[in-house]
N, C-alpha and C positions, 0 to 999 in steps of 0.2 A: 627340827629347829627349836620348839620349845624346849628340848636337853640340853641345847645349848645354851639355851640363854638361865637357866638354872645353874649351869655348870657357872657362868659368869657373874651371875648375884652370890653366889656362895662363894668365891675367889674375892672379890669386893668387903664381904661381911667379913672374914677372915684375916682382912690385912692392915695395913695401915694408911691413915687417912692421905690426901694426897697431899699432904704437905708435908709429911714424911718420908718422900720418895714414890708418891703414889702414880705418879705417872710413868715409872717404869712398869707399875703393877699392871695399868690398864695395857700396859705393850705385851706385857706377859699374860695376864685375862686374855686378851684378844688371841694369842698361839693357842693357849690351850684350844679355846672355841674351834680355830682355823684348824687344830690336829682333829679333834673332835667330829667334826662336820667332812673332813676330809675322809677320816678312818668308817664315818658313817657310808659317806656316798660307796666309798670301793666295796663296803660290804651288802650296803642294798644291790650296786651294780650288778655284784658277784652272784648274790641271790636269784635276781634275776633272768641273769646267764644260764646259772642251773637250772633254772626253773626250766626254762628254754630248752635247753640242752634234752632235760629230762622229757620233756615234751617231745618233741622229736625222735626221742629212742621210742618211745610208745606209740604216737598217735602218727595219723597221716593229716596235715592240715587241708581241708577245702577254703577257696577264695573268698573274703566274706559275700554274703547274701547281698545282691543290687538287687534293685527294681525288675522284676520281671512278669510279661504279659500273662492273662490270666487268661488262657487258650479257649476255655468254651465261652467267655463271657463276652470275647475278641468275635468268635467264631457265631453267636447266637446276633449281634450286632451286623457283623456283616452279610448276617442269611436278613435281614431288617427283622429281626426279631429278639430286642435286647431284652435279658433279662429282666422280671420285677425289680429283684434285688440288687441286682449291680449297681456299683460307686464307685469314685475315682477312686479310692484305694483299693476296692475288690480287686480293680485289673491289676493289681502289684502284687498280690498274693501267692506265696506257693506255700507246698509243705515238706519237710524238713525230706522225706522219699525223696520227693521231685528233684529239688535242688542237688541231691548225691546223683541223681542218675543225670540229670543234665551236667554237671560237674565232670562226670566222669560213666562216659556214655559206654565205655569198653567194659564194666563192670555187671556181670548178670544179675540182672534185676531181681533171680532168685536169691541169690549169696546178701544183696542190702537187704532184703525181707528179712533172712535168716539174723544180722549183724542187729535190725531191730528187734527182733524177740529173744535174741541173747542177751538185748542190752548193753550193747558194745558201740553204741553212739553216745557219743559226746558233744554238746554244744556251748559256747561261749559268748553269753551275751553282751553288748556294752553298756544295758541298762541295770546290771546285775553284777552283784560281786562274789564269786566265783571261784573254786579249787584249780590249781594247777588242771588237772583232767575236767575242769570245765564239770557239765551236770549230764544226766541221762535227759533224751530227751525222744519223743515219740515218732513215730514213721507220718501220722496226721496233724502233727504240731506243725502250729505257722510259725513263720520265722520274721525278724525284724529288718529293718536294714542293718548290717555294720554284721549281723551274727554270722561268728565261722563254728563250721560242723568237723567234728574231728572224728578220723574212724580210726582202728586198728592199722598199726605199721604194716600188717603184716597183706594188705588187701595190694602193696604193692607187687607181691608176687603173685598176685592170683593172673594169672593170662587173660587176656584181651577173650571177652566172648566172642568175638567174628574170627568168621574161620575162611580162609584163602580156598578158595576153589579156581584149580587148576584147570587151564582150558587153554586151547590151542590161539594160534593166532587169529581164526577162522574163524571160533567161536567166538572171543572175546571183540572182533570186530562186527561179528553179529551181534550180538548183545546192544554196543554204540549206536550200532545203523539202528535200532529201533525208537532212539531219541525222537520226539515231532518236537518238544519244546523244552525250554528251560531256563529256569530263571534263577537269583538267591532263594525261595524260597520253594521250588516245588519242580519234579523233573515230569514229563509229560510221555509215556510210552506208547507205542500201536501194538500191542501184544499180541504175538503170532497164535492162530490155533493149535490145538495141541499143548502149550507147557502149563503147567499149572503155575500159579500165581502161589501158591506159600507150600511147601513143605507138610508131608506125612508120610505115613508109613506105606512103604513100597517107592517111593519117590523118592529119585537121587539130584536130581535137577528140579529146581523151582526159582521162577524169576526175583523174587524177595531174595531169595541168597545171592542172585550171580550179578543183581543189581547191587549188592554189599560190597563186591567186591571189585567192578565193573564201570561202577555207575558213582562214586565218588566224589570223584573230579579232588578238586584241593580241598574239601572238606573233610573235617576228624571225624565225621560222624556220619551213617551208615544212611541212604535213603527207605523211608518207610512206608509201607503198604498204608493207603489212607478208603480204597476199597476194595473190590475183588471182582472179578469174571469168572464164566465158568474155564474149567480147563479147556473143553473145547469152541470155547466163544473166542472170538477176535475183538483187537479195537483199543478205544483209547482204558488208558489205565495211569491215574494219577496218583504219584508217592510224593512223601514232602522231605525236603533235602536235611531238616530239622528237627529235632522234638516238638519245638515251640509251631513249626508250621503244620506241620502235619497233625498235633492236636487241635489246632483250629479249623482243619480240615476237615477232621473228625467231626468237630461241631457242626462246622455248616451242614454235613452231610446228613448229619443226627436229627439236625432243628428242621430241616427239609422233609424229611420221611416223618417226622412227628406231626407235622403241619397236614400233611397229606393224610396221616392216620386218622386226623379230624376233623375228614369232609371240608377245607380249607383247599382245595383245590382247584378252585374257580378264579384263583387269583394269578392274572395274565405275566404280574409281578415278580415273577419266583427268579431268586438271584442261579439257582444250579438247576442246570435244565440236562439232561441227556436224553438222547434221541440213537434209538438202534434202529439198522437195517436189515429185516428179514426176509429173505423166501421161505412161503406157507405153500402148504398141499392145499387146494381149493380156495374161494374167496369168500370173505364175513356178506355177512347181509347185509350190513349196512356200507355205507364207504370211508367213516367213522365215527369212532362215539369215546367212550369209556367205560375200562370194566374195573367195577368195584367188587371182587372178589376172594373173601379172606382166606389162608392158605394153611395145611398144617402136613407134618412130618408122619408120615406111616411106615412102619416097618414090615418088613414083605420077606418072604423066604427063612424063615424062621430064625428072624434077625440078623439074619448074611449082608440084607442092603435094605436101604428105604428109597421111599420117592415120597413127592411135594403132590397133595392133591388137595380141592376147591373143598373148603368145610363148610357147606351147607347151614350154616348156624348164626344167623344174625346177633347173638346176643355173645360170640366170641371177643375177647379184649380186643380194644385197638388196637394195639400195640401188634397185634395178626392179621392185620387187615393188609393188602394188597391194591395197589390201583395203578392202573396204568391205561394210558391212550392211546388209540392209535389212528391209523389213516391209510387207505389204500392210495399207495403211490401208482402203480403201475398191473393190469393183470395182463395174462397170456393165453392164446388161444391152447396150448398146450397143458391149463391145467393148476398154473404158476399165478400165486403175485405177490409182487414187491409192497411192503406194509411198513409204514414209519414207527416204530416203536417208543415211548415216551414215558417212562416208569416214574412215577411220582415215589415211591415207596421202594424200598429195596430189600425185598427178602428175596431166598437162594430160590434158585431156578423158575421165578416168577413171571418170564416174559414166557416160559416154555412153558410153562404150565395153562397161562391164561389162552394163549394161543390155541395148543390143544384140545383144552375142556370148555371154555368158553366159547370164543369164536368157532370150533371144530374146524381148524384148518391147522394142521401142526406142523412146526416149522424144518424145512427141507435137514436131512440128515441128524434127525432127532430121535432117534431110534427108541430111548427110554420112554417119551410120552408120545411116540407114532408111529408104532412098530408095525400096527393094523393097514395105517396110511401107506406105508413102504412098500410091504405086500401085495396091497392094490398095482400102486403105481409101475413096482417092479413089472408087471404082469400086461399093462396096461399104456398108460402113458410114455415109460422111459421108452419101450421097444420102441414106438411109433414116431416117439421124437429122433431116435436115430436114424432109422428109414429116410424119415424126411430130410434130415439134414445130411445125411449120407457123410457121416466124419467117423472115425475112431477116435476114440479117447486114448490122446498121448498119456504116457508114462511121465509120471510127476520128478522132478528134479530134487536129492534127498537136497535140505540144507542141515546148518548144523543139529546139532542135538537132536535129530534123527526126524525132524521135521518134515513136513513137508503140502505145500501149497499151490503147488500146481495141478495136481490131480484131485476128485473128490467134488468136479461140476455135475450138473443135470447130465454131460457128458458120460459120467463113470458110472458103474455095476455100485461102486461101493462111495454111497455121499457122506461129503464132510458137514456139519452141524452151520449151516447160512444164517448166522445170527454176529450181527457186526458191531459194537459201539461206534457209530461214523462220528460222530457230532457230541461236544460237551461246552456249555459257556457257566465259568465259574466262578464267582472275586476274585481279584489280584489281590492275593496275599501279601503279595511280594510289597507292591505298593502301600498296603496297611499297615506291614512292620517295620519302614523306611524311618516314620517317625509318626510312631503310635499316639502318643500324648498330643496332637495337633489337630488329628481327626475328631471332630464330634459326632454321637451314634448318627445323626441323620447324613454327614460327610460321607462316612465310612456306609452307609444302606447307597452311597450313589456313587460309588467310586466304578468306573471303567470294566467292564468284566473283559474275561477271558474267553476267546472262541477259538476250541480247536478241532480241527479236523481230520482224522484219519482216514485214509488210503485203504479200500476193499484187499483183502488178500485177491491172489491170482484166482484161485478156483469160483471165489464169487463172483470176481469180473469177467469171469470167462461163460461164469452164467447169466450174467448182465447181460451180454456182448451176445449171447445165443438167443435169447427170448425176446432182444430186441431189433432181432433182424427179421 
């Protein structure tokens, strides 16, 4: 606009005065301007376009950056344990990672790490003035609101990381049937014994994959593993339907076993409770208590496998410490008893191991930590409870994926592992991400939890239903 108005002082200085004729001049002043400003607009437009244009041949645009929850800070608040440092702004924060894999959740999270240390992101601020291809910007850089992330055209070809696993009618209806609950935010499983819960070597089936492709519903994006059981443990098993849930899931889980690492455990308060049900070989001395017993990884066999055994050493990090409660529910004159199990902490194979080595009552079809136990009982116990109860042990019914749940009671030669998640009460997530910005930290520590319950596999209730006749 200032060229134009130049262009028109110098048309004016040049001509003659308007008594002259001067008032055609300003009609003619005023085209020129009018061409001027015209010829400008079609070429800034045109510029533009290109600009555009070019931008498109090169990059793939992401949606600018909105507000989004700031999952452990969400997550540490509704275990009632918020953060020092949190602010109403911290919950809006992500980093420029996050925002591509939430963007564009079918992208292997390995290929974004890669695209960041190639240096092949691009961002576009609206506080910032900026090159066509926008500036580099880093995998732990925050983002503003308004900013869009631009990657390589080419990441449109790269194939969706979930991979279709095929499976019969049979199975993929088994899969559904193990639904107990489900909401927007988190799907709730009873995980049969036997499947392992994620994926390794030697493993063709794991519920993490067949729930990716099973377990969807109308959502774009995959449900996520938010803890784990053992392969051959049953019970409940919670995945979050989202990125954003399942890291807050994360959190609470996280904030809960940290709590507990720090002798914090006396608090009747605790928002995430799980309670398993075992049968033990013999019964604790007491009828309950708690065992604080820290736990560490040994390698056995000359490095072919490990097991989890009680480290004797009071001065080991918290961060190894183990605690868990329990309670005698039920004993049996045969030998048997039912014990509520109540893990404040969660390290691997910790309910088996305290059971075990602690209590000395190791829990029924545990062969790794009660092989001694078996032995006995094989010899001893089992024979006599058959006599007594004068049955045979039915042949179990295969289900899919070569499963199987009806054989592996106090009934059978060969026991299944009697360790159940029955019972889990959680926060509603669902309810906290309805509308986040509404809730205050002390709202959000008293919101409604979740209780849910799962259903004994066959073989335990069938040992339930023998011990208690």
């Amino acid at each position: 606009m200032l060229v134009g108005a130049n262009i028109l002082r110098r048309l004016l200085r040049s001509q003659p005065t308007a008594t002259d004729g001067g008032s055609g001049l300003i009609i003619t002043a005023i085209h020129h301007l009018r061409s001027h400003c015209s010829s400008t607009t079609e070429l800034s437009t045109s510029d533009v376009g290109n600009s555009e244009k070019k931008r498109e041949s090169k990059w793939f645009t992401l949606p600018p950056f909105a507000k989004t929850i700031n999952a452990s800070d969400m997550g540490a608040k509704l275990a009632g344990k918020p953060h020092l440092k949190s602010s109403s702004t911290a919950a809006y924060e992500t980093t420029a990672q996050k925002w591509i894999l939430k963007c564009c959740p079918g992208l292997p999270r390995s290929l974004v790490q890669k695209l960041f240390r190639l240096r092949q992101v691009r961002r576009e601020s609206i506080a910032m003035e900026v090159s066509d291809d926008g500036f580099q910007v880093g995998a732990k850089d925050s983002l503003n609101v308004g900013d869009r992330i631009f990657l390589p055209i080419s990441v449109r070809e790269v194939p969706e990381e979930k991979q279709e696993h095929h499976c019969t009618n049979e199975e993929s209806n088994f899969i559904r049937s193990l639904e107990l609950y489900k909401d927007p935010a988190i799907i709730v499983l009873n995980k049969p014994p036997g499947m392992p819960v994620q994926g390794g070597i030697g493993i063709k089936r794991s519920l993490d994959e067949l729930a990716a492709t099973w377990l969807c519903h109308d959502y774009s994006e995959p449900p996520r593993l938010v803890h784990r059981l053992d392969r051959d443990c049953s019970g409940i098993l919670v995945m979050g339907r989202t990125q954003t849930s399942a890291s807050i899931l994360h959190s609470i889980f996280r904030e809960e076993s940290l709590g507990a690492s720090k002798q914090d455990f006396d608090d009747e308060k605790r928002v995430l409770q799980k309670r398993y049900l075992a049968l033990v070989i013999g019964s604790p001395r007491r009828p309950k208590g708690t065992i604080s017993a820290p736990l560490q990884k040994v390698v056995v066999d000359d490095g072919k496998s490990d097991r989890i055994t009680v480290f004797d050493n009071y001065k080991i990090m918290s961060s190894q410490h183990a605690i868990t409660e329990y309670r005698v529910i039920k004993t049996s004159l045969h030998g048997y008893t039912w014990l509520e199990l109540s893990p404040l902490t969660g390290r691997k194979h910790q309910l088996r191991v305290h059971c075990a080595e602690v209590l000395g009552t190791p829990i029924v079809g545990d062969y790794k930590y009660g092989w001694q136990a078996h032995k006995r009982l094989q010899n001893l116990a089992e024979s006599d409870l058959r006599k007594n109860l004068n049955k045979k042990a039915s042949k179990g019914n295969m289900l899919p994926f070569g499963l199987d749940m009806e054989s592996g009671s106090i009934l059978d030669k060969r026991l299944h592992l009697h360790l159940h998640c029955r019972e889990m009460i959680l926060p509603n997530v669902s309810k906290a991400l309805q509308n986040p910005g509404s809730f205050s930290d002390d709202d959000l520590s008293k919101l409604k939890s979740l209780e849910i319950v799962a259903p004994l596999p066959s073989y335990m209730q069938k040992s339930w239903n023998i011990l208690d006749s």
